[in-house]
C-alpha positions, 0 to 999 in steps of 0.5 A: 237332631243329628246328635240323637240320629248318631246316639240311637244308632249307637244304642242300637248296635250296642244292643244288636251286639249284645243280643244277637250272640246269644241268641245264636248260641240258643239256636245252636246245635251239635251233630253227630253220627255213631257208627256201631255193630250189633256185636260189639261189646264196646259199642254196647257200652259207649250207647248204654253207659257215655251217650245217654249221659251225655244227651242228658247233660246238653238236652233239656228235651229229646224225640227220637226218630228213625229209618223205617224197613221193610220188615217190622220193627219189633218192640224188643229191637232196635232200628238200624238207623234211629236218631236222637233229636235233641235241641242242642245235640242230636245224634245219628244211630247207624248199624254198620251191619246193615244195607243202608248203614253199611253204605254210609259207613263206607261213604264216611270211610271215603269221605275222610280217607280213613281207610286206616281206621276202620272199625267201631264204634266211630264217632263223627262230629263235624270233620272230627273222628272218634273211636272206641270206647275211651276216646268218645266218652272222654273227647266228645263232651268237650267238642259238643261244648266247645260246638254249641259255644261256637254256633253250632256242628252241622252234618258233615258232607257225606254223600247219601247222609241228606238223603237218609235223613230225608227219610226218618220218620217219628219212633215209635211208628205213626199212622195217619188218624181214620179221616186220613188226614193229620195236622202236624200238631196233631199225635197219630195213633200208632202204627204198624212199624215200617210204614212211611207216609203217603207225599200227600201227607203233611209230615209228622212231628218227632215223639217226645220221648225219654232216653232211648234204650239200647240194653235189648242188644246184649251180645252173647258169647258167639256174637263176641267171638264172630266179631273178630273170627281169626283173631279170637280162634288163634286167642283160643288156640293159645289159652288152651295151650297156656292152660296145657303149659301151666299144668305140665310144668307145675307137674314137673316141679312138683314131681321134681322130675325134670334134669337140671337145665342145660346152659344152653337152655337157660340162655333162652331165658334172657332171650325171650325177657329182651323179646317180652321187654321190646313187646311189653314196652310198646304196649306201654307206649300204647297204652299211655300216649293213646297211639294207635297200635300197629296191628298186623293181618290177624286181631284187632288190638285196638279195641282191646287197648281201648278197653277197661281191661287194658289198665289194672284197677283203673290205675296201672298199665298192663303193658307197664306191669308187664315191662316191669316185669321182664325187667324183673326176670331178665335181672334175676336171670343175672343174679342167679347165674353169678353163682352167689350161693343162696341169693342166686338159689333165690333168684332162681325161685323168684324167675319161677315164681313171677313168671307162674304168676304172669302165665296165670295172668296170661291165662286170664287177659287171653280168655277176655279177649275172645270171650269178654271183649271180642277183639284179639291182641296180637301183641298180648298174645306174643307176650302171653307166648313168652312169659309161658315159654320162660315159665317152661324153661324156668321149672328145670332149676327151680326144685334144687335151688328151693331145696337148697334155700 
């Protein structure tokens, strides 16, 4: 008898060992918190493009709930703060530009001590942070996996989060039925938007509803420039005066006009390739080891790192092209000063020739920045600067040296 005591037993933690793991992994769920400003190109497409797709791979099925406000929620708008419940990952919607969405933001700020990484979109699932649109797509899928097979992500500790979840309520709005009195299995015929539930009340269970839609918060041009106001005003200053540059020195070369530039002209020429080879090379480091860049009072160049524009054809480096080529300028300004008759003459056209094309590459990334992404590089228009000064300073010798070739 002691002996089938001890085997059941036995049985039954075996089992209970076997089981009770999934069981739990079934029950798990990650959460997290989105932090994004209707303004910001890059939120836009981290909410349109990675998150619907990540909800979709780790959901089998999602409701939406969110904050109601005192004004109506129009059906073209989105609410200020919406949550996707999905039964294995849910994910909070806050605009940051908001009274309430505000406050949360700067209580998350608080809470983690990020006072150094201000900015969206921002991502926080558990005590990790995310930012930008490169690093959520990438990291995130693979924390929530790693989450789920772990029993789960709750909220982290926020203070005023408990209470503002507390108060989501089902989208679309519902309204209680005409006895007044609804039963939690029960779909309530809809309402108008923003009204909460009386206490009274039972409350209401989250619509089942497809991926929610974010496209009604296309941002405009203005919005883009708003969102980094100094930074894209001084982006605009030095695209027009690339423009202006570009088109005076073109003329001087077609014209042949200018005098033959003065040695102590020229040696500005290396000058400003070691200054474009010291900014072009940490832009590289940037761009490639995913550091944060140091920015300074004016611009936002994190977000324009973190952008598509920042890697060409989704291969190379700008900050890479762009080394390469001071690397380029400052040996050709070698070689044409070693008076080595047509191959410095060919040095001569060839500095001319790649830093026309810089300031012409110049001229486009620096009119994304205020127009396409919103944000401004500080770095990138002190490269911009440079390579147009040496495309300046470059125009006095090149006609002669053509000629001679």
């Amino acid at each position: 008898m002691k002996r089938f005591l001890i085997c059941s037993l036995l049985v039954f933690a075996i089992a209970f060992a076997v089981l009770v793991p999934p069981a739990a992994a079934q029950d798990s769920v990650v959460k997290a918190i989105l932090f994004y400003l209707p303004t910001c190109p890059h939120c836009h497409i981290v909410m349109t493009e990675h998150l619907p797709v990540i909800l979709e791979i780790f959901n089998t099925q999602i409701e939406w709930v969110y904050l109601p406000t005192e004004e109506p929620v129009e059906p073209d708008q989105v609410p200020p703060v919406i949550m996707a419940m999905g039964d294995k990952l849910q994910i909070l919607y806050v605009d940051a530009s908001t009274t309430a969405g505000g406050e949360l933001y700067w209580f998350t700020i608080e809470y983690f001590d990020a006072h150094d990484r201000t900015g969206v979109p921002y991502l926080i699932v558990g005590e990790t942070m995310l930012y930008g649109s490169v690093d959520i797509p990438q990291q995130f899928p693979g924390i929530v996996e790693q989450g789920l097979a772990q029993g789960g992500i709750d909220w982290p500790d926020i203070p005023g989060l408990e209470e503002l979840l507390s108060q989501l309520v089902p989208y679309p709005p519902a309204e209680p039925t005409v006895e007044e009195t609804v039963t939690p299995t029960e779909l309530p015929e809809a309402s108008t938007p923003g009204e909460t539930m009386s206490a009274t009340k039972p409350p209401l269970a989250p619509t089942p509803s497809p991926i929610f839609t974010f496209d009604g918060q296309q941002t405009t041009v203005v919005d883009r420039i708003k969102n980094d106001l100094v930074g894209n005003i001084l982006s605009i200053v030095v695209l027009i005066g690339l423009i202006v540059t570009f088109i005076i020195t073109s003329i001087r070369v077609f014209q042949q006009s200018a005098p033959r530039t003065s040695d102590q002209r020229s040696v500005l020429i290396p000058i400003l390739a070691i200054v474009g080879i010291l900014v072009a090379g940490y832009l590289t480091f940037v761009e490639t080891s995913g550091a944060e860049a140091v920015c300074g009072p004016v611009g936002d160049c994190n977000t324009v790192q973190q952008s598509k524009y920042a890697v060409l054809f989704g291969v190379l480096p700008v900050g890479l092209l762009g080394l390469i080529g001071y690397f380029l300028i400052f040996g050709a300004w070698v070689v044409a000063r070693l008076d080595m008759d047509r191959l410095s003459d060919f040095a001569s056209v060839a500095i001319f020739g790649m830093t026309a094309f810089g300031t012409l590459f110049s001229i486009y990334l620096t009119f994304l920045e205020p127009f396409v992404i919103g944000a401004t590089c500080a770095w990138c228009l002190t490269s911009a600067i440079v390579t147009a000064a040496i495309f300046w300073f470059s125009a006095d010798p090149m006609p002669e040296a053509l000629e001679r070739l």
